[in-house]
Structures are given as C-alpha cells and as structure tokens.
C-alpha positions as CSV (number, residue, x, y, z in Angstrom):
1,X,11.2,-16.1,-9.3
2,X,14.1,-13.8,-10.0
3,X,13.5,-10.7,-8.1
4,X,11.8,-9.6,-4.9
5,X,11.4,-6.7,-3.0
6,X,9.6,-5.8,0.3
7,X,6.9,-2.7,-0.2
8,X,7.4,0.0,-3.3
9,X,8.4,3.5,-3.2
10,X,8.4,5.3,-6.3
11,X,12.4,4.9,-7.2
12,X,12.0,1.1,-7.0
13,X,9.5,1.0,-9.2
14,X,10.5,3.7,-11.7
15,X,13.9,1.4,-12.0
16,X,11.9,-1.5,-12.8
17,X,9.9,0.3,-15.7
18,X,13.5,1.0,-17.1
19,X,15.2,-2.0,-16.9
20,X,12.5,-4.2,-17.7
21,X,10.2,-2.3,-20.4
22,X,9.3,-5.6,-21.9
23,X,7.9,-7.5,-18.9
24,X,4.0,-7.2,-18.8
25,X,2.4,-5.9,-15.1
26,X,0.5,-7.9,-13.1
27,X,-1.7,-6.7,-10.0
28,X,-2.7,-9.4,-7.5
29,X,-4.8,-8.9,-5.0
30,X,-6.7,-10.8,-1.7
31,X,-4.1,-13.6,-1.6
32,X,-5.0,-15.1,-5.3
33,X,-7.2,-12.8,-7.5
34,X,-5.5,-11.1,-10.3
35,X,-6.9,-7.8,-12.2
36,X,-7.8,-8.7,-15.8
37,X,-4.5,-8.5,-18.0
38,X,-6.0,-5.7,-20.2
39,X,-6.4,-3.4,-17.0
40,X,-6.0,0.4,-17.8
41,X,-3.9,2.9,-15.5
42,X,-6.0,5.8,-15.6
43,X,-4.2,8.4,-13.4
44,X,-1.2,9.1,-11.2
45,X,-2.3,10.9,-8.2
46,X,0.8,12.5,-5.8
47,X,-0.5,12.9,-2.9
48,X,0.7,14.9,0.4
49,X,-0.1,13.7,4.2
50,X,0.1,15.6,7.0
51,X,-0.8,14.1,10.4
52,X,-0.8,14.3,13.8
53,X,-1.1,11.8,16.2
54,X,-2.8,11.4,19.5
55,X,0.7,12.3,21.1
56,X,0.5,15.6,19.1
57,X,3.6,14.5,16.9
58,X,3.8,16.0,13.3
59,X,4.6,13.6,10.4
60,X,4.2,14.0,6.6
61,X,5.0,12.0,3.7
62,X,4.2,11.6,-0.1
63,X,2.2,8.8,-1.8
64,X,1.9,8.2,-5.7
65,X,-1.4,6.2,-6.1
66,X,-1.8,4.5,-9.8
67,X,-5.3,4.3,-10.6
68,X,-6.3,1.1,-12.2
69,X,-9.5,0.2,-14.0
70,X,-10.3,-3.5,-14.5
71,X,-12.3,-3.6,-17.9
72,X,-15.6,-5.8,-17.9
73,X,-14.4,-8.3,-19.9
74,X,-11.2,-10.2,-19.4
75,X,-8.9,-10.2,-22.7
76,X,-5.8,-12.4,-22.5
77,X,-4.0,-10.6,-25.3
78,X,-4.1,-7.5,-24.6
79,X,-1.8,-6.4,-21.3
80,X,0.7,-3.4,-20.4
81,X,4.3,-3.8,-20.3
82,X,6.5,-1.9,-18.2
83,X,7.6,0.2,-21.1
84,X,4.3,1.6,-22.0
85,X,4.2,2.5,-18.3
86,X,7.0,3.9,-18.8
87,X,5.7,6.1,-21.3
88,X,2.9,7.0,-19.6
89,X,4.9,8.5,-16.7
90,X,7.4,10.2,-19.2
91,X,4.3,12.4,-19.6
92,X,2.8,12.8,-16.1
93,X,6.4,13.9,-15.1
94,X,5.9,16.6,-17.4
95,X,2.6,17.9,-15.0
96,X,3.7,16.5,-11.8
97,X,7.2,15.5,-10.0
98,X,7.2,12.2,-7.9
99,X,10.1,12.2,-5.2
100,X,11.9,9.3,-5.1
101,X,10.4,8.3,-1.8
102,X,7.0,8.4,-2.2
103,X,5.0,5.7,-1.6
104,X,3.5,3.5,-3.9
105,X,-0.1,2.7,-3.6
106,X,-2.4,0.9,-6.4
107,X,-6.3,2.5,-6.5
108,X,-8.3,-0.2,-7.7
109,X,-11.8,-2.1,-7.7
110,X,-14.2,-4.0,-9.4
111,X,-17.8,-5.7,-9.6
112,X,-16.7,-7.5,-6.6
113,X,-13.8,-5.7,-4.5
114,X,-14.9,-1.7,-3.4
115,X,-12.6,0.7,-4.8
116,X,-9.5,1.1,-2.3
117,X,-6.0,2.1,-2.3
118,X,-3.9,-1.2,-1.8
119,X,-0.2,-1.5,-0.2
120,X,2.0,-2.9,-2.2
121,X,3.2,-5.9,0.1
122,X,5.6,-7.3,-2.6
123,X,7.0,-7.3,-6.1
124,X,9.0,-9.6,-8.0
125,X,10.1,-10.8,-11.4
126,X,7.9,-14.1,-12.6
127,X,8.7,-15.1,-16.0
128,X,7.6,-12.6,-18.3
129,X,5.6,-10.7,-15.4
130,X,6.5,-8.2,-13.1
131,X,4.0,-9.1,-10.2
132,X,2.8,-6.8,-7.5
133,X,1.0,-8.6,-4.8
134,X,-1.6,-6.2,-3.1
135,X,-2.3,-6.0,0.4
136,X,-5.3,-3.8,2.5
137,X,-3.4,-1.2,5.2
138,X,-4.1,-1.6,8.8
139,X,-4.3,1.0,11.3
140,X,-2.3,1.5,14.5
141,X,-0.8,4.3,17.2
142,X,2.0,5.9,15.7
143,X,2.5,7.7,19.3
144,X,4.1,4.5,20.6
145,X,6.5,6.0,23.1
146,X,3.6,8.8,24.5
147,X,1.0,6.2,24.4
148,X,2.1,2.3,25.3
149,X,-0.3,1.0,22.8
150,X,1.5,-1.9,21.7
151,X,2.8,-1.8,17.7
152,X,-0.5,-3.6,15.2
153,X,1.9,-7.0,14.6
154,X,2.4,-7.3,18.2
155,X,-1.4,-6.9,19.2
156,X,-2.9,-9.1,16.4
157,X,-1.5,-12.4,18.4
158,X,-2.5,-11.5,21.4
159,X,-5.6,-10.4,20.7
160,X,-6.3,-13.8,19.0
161,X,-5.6,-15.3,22.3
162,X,-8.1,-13.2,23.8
163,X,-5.0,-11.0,25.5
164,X,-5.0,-7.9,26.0
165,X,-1.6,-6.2,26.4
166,X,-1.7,-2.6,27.0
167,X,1.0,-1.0,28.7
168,X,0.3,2.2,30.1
169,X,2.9,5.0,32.0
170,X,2.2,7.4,34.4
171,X,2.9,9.6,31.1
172,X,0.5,8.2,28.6
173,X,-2.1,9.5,26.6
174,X,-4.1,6.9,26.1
175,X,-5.0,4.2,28.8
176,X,-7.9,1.0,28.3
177,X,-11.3,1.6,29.8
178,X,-12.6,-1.5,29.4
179,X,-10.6,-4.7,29.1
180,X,-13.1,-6.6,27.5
181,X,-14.8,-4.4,24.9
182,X,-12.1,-1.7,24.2
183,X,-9.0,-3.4,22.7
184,X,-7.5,0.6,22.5
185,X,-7.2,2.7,25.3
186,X,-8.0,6.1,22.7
187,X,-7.4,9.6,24.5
C-alpha cells in the first residue's frame, strides 16, 4: 500500500487520474465486495445542495456523483484505467465544470445492493489498483450548537450501551420526548 487518503473531493481524485493513467480502478464496497472489473462509468452528475437545518442555518455544497454500472457477467480482462477516466472527463469538462471541492460520491448497484450513492471512505494505491473503498452516509444534526444533539460518532456508543446522552439548553430547538423510544429530540 503506497498511498492513502481520507474521503475524495474532486481535485484529489482528478490528480490521481493524471499521475497514475495506467493504474486500473477498483470500487469496493460493504467491507469486502468489489464491483466486477469491467464496470462502466456511465455519467458524471454535478450536483448543487442547499439546506437548511432545524436551527434555520443555510449551507450549500457541490457533489460530483460517478455513475457506475456493474455488467452481468464478471470479465477479468477487461477493466478501466485511470487514463481512460481520464478521457472520459476531458469530455464532460467540456459540458460541465467540477470545482475543485466538490465531493466525490460513487452511484452504484447491482442484482444484490439497491442503487445508492456511496462515500468514498478511502483511497489508496494497491499494486496496480487504485482502490476506493465505499462506505453508506449516515445522518445527523448539523445544528449542533442550537440543538445539543450530540455529533453521529459520539451517539453511536452510547447508544449501543443503551445511553442516551442528549444535552439540551434553555436555547435549544430540539429537546427528547421520550427517553426510551426517541433517541432524537426533533423540533
């Protein structure tokens, strides 16, 4: 293992189709299943969020979402390399420009996974491979100082345990109603 990254935006991974046109891409997903090798990217879709959250802040970001159809039949020969990614982009740039900063999600499924659009939890250099590992998105509050829900990676312990930490102010907008069967207090 060479290389490895935390989460994509779109300038990581545009670098990587540049300086490594040669190594072949390599999607997995839920912890140890890989899309077939001879996968096809069918689009590039840029997408624009705008939200508001429940403490009536304003947010917006960019995501560019890859496509990705997994054929049938698997075919070990036959697999894309960064460089014919590469390509592909050089004419979906014509159409469409991707900031730098947009984030990179992978639209896939199959006979056996519903089509979703995957995080992209980590990348790295294996071998010939360029691998992105696939993850599924959780939600949480993103009104953290309004609300005192408590962040998604601080909850999922405790709520294991059977603990429920919500921490409320005289200022929030969100409270619990019922300890035992509402894990979010929701406004």
């Amino acid at each position: 293992m060479e290389k490895k990254m935390e989460s994509l935006t779109w300038i990581e991974f545009k670098k990587n189709l540049e300086l490594y046109p040669e190594l072949q891409l390599k999607f997995i997903y839920n912890k140890d299943q890989t899309i077939f090798p001879n996968f096809h990217i069918t689009e590039f879709k840029l997408a624009t969020i705008e939200a508001v959250d429940c403490g009536g802040n304003l947010d917006s970001w960019k995501e560019i979402i890859l496509q990705v159809l997994e054929p049938k039949e698997k075919e070990e020969n036959e697999s894309l390399n960064l460089g014919k990614i590469g390509n592909i982009y050089s004419k979906v740039s014509k159409a469409i420009t991707i900031p730098d900063d947009a984030i990179l999600r992978i639209e896939f499924g199959n006979q056996t996974t519903a089509m979703r659009q995957f995080f992209v939890s980590e990348a790295q250099i294996d071998g010939s491979a360029f691998v992105i590992h696939l993850k599924d998105g959780a939600t949480e509050c993103k009104a953290k100082t309004s609300c005192g829900l408590p962040k998604v990676d601080e909850m999922l312990p405790l709520q294991v345990a059977g603990i429920q930490k919500i921490e409320s102010t005289p200022s929030s907008c969100c409270q619990p109603r019922n300890a035992k069967k509402e894990t979010a207090g929701c406004c």
